[in-house]
N, C-alpha and C positions, 0 to 999 in steps of 0.2 A: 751605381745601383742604389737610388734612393731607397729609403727604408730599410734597408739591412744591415744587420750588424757584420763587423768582422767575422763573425766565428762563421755563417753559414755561408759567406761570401768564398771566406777557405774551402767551408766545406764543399762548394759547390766545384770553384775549380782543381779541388781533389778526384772529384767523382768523372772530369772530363776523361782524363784517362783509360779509369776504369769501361767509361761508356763508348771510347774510341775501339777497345781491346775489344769488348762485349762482339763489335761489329765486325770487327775486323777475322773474330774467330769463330762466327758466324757468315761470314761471309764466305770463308774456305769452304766450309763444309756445305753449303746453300745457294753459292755465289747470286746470280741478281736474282735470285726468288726472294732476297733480303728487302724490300724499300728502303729504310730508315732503324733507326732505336730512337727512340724517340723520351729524355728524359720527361716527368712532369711530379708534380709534388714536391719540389726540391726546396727545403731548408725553410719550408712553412711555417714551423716551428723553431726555430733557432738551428743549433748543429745534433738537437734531440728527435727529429724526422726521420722515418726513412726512406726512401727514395724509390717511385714508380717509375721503371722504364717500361717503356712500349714497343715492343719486337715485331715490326711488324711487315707482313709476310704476303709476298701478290697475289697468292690463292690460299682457299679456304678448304680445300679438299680433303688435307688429311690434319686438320690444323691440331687436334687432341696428342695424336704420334707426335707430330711436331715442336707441339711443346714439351713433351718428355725427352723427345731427345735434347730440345734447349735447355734444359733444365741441367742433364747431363752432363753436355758441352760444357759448359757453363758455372758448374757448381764449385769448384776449385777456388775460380777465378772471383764470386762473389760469396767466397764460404767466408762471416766473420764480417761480412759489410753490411747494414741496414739497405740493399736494393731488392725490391722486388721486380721478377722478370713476370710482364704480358705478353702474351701471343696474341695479334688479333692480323684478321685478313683487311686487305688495303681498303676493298670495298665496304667490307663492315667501319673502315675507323672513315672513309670520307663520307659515310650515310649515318656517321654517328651523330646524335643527340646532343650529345657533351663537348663540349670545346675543347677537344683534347689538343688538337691537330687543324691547322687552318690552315689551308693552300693557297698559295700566293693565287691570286682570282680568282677563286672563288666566294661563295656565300658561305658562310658556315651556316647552319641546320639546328640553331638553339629555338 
């Protein structure tokens, strides 16, 4: 990983874990309504970042409810870490703007 230092290199395969569990207990309660968690922003800043993950969910229906309950599910597990949890629906993040998320063949949309 050119240009990085040790510390956010750590920190980053520290956070795999936590991003593995995120989905996986997510995944019980959602099963495939889950696509992905999707890290981004990670160790931008050295190991003083904190970290956007991307929750991101096949439909958009009730996606508001949805992040409260994520939130919920969830709050234990990232209480005391620098992660922030997104919600966003599949169709919003592949009609997104931002290079969050780039699908193997596709175009991304910047």
């Amino acid at each position: 990983m050119e240009g990085c230092d040790s510390n956010s290199v750590g920190a980053r395969s520290g956070l795999l874990p936590v991003l593995a569990e995120i989905k996986r207990r997510l995944e019980n309660v959602y099963g495939d309504k889950v696509v992905d968690v999707i890290p981004y922003g990670v160790g931008l800043f050295g190991g003083l970042s904190s970290v956007d993950a991307a929750v991101v969910l096949k439909e958009e229906k009730e996606l508001k409810r949805d992040e409260k309950r994520i939130r919920k599910i969830l709050k234990e597990l990232i209480k005391g870490k620098a992660i922030n949890i997104h919600v966003i629906s599949q169709d919003k993040l592949e009609h997104a703007k931002w290079p969050l998320y780039i699908q193997k063949g596709k175009t991304p949309n910047y």
